[in-house]
C-alpha positions in Angstrom: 6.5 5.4 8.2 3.8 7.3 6.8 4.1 11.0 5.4 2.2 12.0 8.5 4.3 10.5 10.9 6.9 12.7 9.8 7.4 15.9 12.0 11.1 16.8 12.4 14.2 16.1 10.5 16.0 12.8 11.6 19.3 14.6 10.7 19.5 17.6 12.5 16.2 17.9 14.6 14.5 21.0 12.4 10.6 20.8 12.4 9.5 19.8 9.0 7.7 21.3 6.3 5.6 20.4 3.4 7.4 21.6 0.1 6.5 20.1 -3.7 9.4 18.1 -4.4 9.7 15.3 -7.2 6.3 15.3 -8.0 4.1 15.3 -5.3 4.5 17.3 -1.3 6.6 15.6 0.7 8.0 17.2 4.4 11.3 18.4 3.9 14.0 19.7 6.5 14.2 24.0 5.7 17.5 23.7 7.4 19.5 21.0 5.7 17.2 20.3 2.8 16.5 16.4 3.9 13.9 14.8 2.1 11.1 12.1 3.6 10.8 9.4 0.6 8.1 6.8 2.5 9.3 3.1 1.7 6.8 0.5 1.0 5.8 -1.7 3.2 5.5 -5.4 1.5 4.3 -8.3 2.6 4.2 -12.2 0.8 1.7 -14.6 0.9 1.9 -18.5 0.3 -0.9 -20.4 -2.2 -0.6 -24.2 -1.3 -2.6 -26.9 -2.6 -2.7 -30.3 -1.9 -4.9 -32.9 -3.3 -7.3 -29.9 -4.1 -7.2 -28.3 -1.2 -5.8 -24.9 -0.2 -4.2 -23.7 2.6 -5.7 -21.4 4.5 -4.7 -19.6 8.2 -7.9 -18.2 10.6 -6.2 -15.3 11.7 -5.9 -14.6 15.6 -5.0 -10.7 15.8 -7.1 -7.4 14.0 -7.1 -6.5 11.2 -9.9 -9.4 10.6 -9.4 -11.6 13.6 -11.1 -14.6 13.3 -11.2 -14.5 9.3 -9.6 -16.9 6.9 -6.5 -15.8 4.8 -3.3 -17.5 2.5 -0.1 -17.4 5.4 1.3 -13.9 4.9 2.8 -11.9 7.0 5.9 -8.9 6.4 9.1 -8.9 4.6 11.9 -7.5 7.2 14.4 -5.4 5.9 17.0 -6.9 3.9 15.3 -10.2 3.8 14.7 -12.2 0.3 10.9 -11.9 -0.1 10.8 -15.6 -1.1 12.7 -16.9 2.2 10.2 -14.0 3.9 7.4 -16.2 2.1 8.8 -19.8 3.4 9.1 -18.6 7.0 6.0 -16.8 7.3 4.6 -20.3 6.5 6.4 -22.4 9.1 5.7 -19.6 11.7 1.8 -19.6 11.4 1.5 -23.3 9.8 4.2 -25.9 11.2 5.0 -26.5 7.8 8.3 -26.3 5.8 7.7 -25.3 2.4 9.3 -24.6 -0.8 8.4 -21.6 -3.6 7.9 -22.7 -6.4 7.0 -19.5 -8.6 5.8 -16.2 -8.5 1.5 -15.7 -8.9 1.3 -12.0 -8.5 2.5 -8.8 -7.0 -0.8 -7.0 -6.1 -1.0 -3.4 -4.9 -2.8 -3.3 -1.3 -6.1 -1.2 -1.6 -6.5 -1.7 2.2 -5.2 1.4 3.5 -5.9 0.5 7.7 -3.0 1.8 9.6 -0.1 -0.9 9.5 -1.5 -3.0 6.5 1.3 -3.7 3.8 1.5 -1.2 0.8 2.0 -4.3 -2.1 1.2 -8.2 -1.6 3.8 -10.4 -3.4 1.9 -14.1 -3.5 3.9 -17.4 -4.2 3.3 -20.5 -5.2 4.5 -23.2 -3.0 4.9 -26.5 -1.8 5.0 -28.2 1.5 7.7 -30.2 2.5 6.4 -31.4 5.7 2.9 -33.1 6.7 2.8 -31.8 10.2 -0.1 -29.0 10.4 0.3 -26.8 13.5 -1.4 -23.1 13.9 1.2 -20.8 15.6 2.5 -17.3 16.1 -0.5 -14.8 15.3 -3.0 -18.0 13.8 -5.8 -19.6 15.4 -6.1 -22.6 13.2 -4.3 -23.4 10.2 -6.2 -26.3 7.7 -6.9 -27.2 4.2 -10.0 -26.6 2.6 -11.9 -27.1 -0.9 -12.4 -24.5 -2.9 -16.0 -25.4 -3.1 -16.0 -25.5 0.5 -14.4 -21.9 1.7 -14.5 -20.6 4.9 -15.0 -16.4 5.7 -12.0 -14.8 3.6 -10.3 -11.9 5.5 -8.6 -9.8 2.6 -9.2 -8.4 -0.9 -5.8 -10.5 -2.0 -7.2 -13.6 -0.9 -10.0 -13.6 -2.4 -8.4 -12.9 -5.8 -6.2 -15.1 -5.8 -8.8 -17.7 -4.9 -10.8 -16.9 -7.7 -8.0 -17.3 -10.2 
């Protein structure tokens, strides 16, 4: 949730109010002195090569529908970002995979309504062959990095160019 989302007090029901607290206005309840600390929202991202070739997803939903991007998608809460990372992969890929390392932790300068606050991108590799778009992907296929189709998002493209 957003700053602006926030309206009344999800303790006792009291409308909310902005007051400087810990560095910066945040709402706070005037009746039981609650506090609204907004959590991140983080998503992963898989890097896969294979014999020169990176995996890419062509997305099938907005933000960017129709663009190319690394599989990503959200971490739920209390999941381990790098299992988040694996089956976010199988979900829009088909394919089993397996982190191998960390590449970055980027901070998201997309600011559209629902887009993830940081980007933490993995290195992996895939256990299976068996290529298969699904859940939110139109197509999901290798390409050359010579040979790129239309990128979606800032993180993409950065990482591609590393």
């Amino acid at each position: 949730m957003r700053r602006e989302d926030i309206n009344y007090c999800p303790r006792c029901g009291a409308s909310v109010t902005l007051k400087w607290k810990f560095g910066r206005q945040r709402p706070v309840c005037p009746d039981c002195d609650w506090v609204f600390f907004p959590d991140p929202k983080v998503a992963v991202a898989v890097f896969v090569d294979q014999d020169d070739k990176v995996l890419l997803v062509q997305r099938g939903s907005q933000p960017q529908r129709g663009m190319w991007a690394l599989p990503a998608g959200f971490v739920d809460a209390g999941e381990d970002p790098v299992r988040a990372a694996e089956r976010e992969c199988l979900e829009e890929t088909g394919l089993n995979v397996r982190v191998t390392e960390l590449i970055d932790v980027l901070a998201n300068d997309d600011q559209s309504p629902g887009a993830a606050d940081m980007i933490i991108i993995y290195r992996a590799v895939a256990e299976t062959s068996h290529l298969c778009a699904g859940d939110d992907a139109q197509q999901a296929q290798f390409f050359a990095r010579c040979d790129l189709p239309p990128l979606a998002f800032q993180a993409t493209h950065k990482i591609l160019e590393r």
